[in-house]
C-alpha positions in Angstrom: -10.1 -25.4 12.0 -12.4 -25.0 14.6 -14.7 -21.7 15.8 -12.0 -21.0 18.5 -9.2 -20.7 16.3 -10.9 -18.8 13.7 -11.3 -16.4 16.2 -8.0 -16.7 17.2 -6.9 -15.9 13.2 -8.8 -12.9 13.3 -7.4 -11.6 16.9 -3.8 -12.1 15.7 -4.2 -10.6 11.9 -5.9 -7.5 14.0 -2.9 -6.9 16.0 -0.6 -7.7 13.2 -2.4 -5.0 11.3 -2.8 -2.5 14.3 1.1 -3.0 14.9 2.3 -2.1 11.1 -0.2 0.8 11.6 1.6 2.0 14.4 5.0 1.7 12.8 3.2 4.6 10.0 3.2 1.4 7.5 0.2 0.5 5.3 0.7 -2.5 3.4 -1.4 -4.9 5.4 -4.6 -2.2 5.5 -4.5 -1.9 1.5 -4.4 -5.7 1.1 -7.4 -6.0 3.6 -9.3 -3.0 1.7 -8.5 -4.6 -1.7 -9.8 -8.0 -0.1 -12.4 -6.5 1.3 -13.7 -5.3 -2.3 -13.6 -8.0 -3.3 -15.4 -10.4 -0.5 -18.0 -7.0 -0.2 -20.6 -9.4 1.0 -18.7 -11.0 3.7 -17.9 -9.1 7.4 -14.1 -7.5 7.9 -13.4 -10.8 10.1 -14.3 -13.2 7.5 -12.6 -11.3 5.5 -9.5 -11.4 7.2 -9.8 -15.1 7.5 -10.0 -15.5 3.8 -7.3 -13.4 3.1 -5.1 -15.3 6.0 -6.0 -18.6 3.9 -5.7 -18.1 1.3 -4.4 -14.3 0.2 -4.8 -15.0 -3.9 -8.8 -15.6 -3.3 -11.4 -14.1 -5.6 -14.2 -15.7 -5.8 -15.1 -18.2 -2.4 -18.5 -20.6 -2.5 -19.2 -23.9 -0.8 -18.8 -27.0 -1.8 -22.4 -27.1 -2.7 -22.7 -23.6 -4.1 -20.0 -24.4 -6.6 -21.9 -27.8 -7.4 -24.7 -25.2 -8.4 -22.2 -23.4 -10.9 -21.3 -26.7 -12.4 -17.9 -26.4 -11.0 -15.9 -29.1 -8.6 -13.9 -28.6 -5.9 -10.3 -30.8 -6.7 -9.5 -33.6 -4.6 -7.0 -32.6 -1.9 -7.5 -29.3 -1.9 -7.4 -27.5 0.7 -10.5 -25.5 2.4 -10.7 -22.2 4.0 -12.8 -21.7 7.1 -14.7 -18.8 7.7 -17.2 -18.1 10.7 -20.7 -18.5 9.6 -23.8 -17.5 11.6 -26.0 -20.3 13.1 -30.0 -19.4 12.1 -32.6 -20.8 13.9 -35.1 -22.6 11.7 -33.3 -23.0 8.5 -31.4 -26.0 7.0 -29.7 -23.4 3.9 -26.0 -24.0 3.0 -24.2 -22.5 6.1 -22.0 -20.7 4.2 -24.7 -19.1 1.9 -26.2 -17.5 4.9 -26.7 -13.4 5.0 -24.0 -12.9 8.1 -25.5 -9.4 8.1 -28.8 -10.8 9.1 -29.1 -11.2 12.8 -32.6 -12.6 12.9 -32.7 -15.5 15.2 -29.0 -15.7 15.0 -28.1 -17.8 17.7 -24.4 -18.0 17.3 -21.7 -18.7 14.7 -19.5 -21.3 13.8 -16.8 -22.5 11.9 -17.8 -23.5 8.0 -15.5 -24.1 4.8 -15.3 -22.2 1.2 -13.3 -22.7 -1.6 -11.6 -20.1 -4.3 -12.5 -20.2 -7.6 -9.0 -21.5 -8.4 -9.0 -24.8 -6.6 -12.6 -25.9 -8.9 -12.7 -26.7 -12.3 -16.0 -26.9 -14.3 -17.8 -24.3 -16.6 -16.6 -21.0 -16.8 -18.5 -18.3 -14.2 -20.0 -15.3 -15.7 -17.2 -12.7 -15.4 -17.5 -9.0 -13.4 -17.5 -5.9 -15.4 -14.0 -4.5 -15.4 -13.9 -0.6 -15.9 -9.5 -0.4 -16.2 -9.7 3.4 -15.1 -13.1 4.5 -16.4 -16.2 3.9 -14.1 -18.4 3.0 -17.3 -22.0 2.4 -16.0 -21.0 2.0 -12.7 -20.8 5.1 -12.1 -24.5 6.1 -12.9 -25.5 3.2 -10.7 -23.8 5.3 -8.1 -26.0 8.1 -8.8 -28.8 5.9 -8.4 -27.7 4.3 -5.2 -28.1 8.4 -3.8 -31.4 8.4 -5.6 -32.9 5.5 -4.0 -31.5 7.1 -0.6 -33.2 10.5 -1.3 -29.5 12.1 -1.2 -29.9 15.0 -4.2 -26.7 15.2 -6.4 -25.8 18.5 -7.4 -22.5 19.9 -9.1 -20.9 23.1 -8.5 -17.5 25.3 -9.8 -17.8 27.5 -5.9 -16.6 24.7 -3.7 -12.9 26.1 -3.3 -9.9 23.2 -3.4 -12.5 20.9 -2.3 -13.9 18.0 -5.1 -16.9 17.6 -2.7 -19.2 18.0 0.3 -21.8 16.3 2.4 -24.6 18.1 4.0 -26.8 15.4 4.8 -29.2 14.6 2.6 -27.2 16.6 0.0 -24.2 16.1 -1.5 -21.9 18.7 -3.9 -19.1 17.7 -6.4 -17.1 19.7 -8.2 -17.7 20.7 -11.8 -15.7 18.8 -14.6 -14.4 16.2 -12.8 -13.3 13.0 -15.3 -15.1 10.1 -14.6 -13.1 8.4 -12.7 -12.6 11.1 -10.4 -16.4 11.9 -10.0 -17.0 8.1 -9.2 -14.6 8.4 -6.5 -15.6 11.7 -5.0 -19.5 10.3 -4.9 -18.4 7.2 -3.0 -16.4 9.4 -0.4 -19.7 11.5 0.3 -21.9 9.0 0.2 -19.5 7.3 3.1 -19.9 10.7 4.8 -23.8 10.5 4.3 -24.4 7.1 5.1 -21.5 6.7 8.2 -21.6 10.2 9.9 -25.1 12.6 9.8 -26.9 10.1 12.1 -27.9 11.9 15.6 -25.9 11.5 18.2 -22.3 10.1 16.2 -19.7 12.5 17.3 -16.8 10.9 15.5 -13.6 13.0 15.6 -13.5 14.8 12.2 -10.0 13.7 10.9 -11.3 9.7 11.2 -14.2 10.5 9.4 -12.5 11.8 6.6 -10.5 8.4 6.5 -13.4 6.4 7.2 -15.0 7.9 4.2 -11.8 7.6 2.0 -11.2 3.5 3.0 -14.5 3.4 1.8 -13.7 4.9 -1.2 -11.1 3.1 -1.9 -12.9 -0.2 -1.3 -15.5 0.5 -3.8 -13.4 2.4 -6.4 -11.3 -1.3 -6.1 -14.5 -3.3 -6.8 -15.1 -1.8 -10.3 -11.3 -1.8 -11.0 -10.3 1.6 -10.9 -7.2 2.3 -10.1 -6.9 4.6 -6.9 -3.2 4.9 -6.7 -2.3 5.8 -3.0 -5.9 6.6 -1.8 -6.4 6.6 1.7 -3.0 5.6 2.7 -3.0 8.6 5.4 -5.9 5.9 6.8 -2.8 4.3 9.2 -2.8 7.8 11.2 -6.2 7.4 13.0 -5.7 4.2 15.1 -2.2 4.1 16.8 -2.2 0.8 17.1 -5.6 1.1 19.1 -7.2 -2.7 18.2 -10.4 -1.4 20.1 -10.8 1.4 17.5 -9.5 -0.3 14.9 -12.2 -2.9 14.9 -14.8 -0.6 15.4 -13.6 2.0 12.4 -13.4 -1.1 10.4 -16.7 -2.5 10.6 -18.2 1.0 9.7 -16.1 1.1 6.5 -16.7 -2.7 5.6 -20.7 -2.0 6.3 -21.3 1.1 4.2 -18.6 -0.2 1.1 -20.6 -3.5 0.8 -24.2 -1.5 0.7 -22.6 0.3 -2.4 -20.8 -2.3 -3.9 -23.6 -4.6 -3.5 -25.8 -2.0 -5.7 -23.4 -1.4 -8.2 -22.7 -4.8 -8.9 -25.1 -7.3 -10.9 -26.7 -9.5 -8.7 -25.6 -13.1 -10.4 -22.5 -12.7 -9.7 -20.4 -15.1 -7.3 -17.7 -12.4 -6.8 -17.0 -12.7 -2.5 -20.4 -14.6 -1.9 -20.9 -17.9 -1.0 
């Protein structure tokens, strides 16, 4: 597959989404959130390619990254092609390269990956998995807010609400489980990090579902389960692909920064 047609992928999933969103359906944007949890370190387009390629992915390298994990890719199998950005004066593995790091990027172009399942070799050092309680991850969300200078205060006077974002301040509710803390700190810390910048005026019922895809995507990285969170997400586009795109990079942005801190560094879990 060449750079054209990735892009042409990407165009076509986008209006595939936009038009289930339109019909008040929300399959399609929980697959892509799920995805996107998992690939954290990739952008929402690549992710959409993966997920087009191969929609049981995991864990995607290169050929030569997985060569690094003593693992092989299988003869015959088939590659998936993302779009990976061409740096000037490097000569890494293209598709080990930051895609969130426009220095000297002078374009981007088509590259191939492969899942986990179509290489065999010695076994990858597996992810934490939490099964409905946040475990440590949820302290390393508290010190994500630290290392922002966002103070982390609870309270039993904030009404029906489980939390609140003042900017540099964020409330949650007293004697909350866990799991319901972890996913009330990612929501306002989407709030913090998406919408107190000067001069964003975004409508206050899509930053609500921004924050919640957001929390959604992260609560899915540690592997709690969010039951139906943030399905009212499909109300703010209308089938909009424009707005969509936009609203999607925003939530893929800020849910990789927090995955990417929770997470252990080692791991091959959506990077190449």
């Amino acid at each position: 597959m060449q750079t054209a047609q990735a892009r042409a992928m990407v165009a076509q999933h986008l209006e595939q989404l936009s038009d289930e969103l339109e019909r008040g359906k929300s399959d399609k944007l929980l697959r892509f959130l799920d995805a996107m949890a998992k690939f954290h370190r990739y952008s929402w387009c690549n992710t959409m390619l993966i997920l087009q390629q191969c929609p049981h992915a995991t864990r995607v390298a290169g050929y030569r990254a997985w060569n690094r994990f003593n693992r092989q890719v299988r003869r015959g199998e088939r590659s998936i092609t993302i779009l990976a950005p061409i740096v000037r004066g490097t000569n890494r593995d293209a598709s080990a390269k930051d895609e969130h790091d426009d220095r000297d990027v002078l374009g981007f172009r088509a590259v191939r990956v492969f899942d986990v399942s179509q290489t065999d070799g010695e076994p990858l050092p597996e992810p934490a998995s939490v099964a409905g309680d946040p475990g440590s991850c949820l302290d390393r969300l508290h010190g994500f807010a630290h290392k922002r200078h966002i103070r982390v205060s609870f309270s039993g006077h904030l009404g029906t609400a489980s939390g609140v974002s003042h900017g540099g301040r964020i409330e949650i509710a007293s004697g909350l489980l866990p799991a319901a803390e972890f996913e009330v700190l990612a929501h306002e810390l989407a709030h913090e990090l998406l919408h107190h910048q000067k001069g964003r005026t975004t409508a206050s019922r899509l930053r609500e579902l921004e924050a919640e895809a957001v929390a959604y995507a992260v609560c899915s990285a540690v592997g709690l389960d969010t039951g139906s969170a943030c399905s009212d997400y499909i109300l703010s586009h209308r089938g909009d692909r424009q707005t969509l795109a936009e609203s999607l990079g925003r939530v893929q942005r800020v849910a990789a920064e927090l995955v990417s801190h929770i997470l252990t560094a080692d791991l091959v879990t959506g990077c190449a």
